[in-house]
N, C-alpha and C positions, 0 to 999 in steps of 0.2 A: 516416239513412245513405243514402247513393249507391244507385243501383240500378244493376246491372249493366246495363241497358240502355242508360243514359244516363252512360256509362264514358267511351267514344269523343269524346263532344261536350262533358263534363266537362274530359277530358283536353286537348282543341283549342282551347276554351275560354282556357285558361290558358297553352296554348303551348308546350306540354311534347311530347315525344318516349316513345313506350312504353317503348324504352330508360330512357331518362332517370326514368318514372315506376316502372319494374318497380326501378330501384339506389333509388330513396327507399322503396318499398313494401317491398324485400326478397320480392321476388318473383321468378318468372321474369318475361320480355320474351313468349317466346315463352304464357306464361300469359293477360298483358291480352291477346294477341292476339287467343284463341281468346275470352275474355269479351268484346270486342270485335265477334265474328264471330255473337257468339251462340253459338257453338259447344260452350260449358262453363258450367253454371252452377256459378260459384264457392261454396264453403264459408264461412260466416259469417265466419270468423277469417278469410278471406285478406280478402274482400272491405273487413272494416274495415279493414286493413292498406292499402288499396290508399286507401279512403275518409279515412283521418290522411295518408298522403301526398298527397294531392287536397286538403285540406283547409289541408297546413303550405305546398303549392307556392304555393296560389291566394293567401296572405298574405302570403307574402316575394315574390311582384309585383304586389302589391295597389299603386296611384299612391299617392302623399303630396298631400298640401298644397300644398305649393311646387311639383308639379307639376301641377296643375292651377289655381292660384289667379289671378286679378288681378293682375296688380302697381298698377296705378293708382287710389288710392284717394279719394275725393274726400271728403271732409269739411266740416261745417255747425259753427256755433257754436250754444249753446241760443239766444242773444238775437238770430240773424236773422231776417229773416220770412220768412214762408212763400212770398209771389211769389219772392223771391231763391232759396228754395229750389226752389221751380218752374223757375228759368229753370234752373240749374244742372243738374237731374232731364231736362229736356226735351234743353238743347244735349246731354250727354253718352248719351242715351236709357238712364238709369238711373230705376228706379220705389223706391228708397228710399237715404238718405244717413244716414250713423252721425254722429251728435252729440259735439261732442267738449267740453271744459272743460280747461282747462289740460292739453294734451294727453290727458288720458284718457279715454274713450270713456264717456259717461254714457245714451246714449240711438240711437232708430233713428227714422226720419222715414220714415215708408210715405208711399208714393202714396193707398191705402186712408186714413190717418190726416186725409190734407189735403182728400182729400174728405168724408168725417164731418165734420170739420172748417170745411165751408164751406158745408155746409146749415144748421148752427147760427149763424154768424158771418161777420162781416164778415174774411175771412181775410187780406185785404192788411194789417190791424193785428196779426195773430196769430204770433209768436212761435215759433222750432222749440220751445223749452220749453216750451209750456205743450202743444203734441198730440203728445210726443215716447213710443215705449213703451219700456217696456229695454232696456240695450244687447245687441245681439246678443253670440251666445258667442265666446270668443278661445281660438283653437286655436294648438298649436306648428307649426311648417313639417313635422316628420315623422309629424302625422296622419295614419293611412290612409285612403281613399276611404270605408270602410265606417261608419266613424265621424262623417265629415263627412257624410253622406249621413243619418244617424240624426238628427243634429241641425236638419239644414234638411228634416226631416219637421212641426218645430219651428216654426224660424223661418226669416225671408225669406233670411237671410244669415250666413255667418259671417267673421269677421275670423281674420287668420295671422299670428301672431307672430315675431318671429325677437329675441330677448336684450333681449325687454319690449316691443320695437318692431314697431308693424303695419306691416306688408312686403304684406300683400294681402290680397284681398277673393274670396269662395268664394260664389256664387247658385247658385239652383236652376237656372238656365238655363245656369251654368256644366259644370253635372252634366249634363244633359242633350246639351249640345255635345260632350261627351265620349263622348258614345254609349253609355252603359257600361247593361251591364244584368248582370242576376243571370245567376250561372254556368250555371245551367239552366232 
């Protein structure tokens, strides 16, 4: 649960007005104030009350998908080789490309992958399919940030659907450009 002390920064956080947070809390205004000021320390029951409103605000403006994704997605077939994949990775300065097959997504092509891959072998022969790992996860466009963020704890990337269709592509470096960190 929230600590009263970390109310105020909680609250700014997310962009909300004490107003605005005391009519979701069912509270007074003039209540966060003083928990704000330090002035009062709140009673268990109010303070949760105030902590589900902090908690329902921060997820109905939590970003989607679609608002933070790629649109540009660039795509490998399993039977290219890897220089081809190389060139594509280096001109566009991306470190991994999603494998496709008759449009559907069967695989991911790490930067990692092609280097393992070229201490054992002759890689100019080598194939996206044969060092390709599975295909990253496919999210809908109204996933929330906290979700996407859980997954690419995971993997390098995830793909954004929109009515079956990849619409975009979601990095960790995409997450990070966004500045976003935890509420407190």
């Amino acid at each position: 649960m929230l600590e009263p002390s970390m109310l105020h920064k909680a609250r700014i956080t997310i962009g909300i007005t004490q107003k605005k947070l005391a009519v979701e809390s069912g509270v007074s205004q003039s209540l966060i104030a003083k928990i704000e000021a330090g002035i009062l320390d709140p009673t268990f029951s109010r303070m949760k009350k105030i902590d589900n409103a902090i908690s329902q605000l921060s997820t109905n403006s939590e970003k989607t998908a679609s608002q933070i994704m790629n649109k540009k997605v660039i795509f490998s077939k399993k039977n290219s080789l890897i220089l081809s994949i190389i060139k594509i990775m280096t001109t566009h300065s991306i470190s991994q490309i999603p494998i496709i097959d008759s449009q559907v997504v069967i695989g991911l092509v790490t930067e990692s992958a092609i280097l393992e891959a070229s201490s054992r072998n002759d890689f100019k022969r080598i194939e996206a399919g044969y060092i390709m790992s599975d295909a990253p996860p496919l999210v809908n466009e109204k996933t929330p940030l906290s979700s996407i963020r859980e997954l690419l704890r995971h993997d390098p990337i995830v793909l954004v659907l929109n009515n079956g269709k990849i619409v975009g592509v979601i990095t960790k470096a995409d997450i990070l450009g966004e500045k976003i960190y935890s509420r407190f």
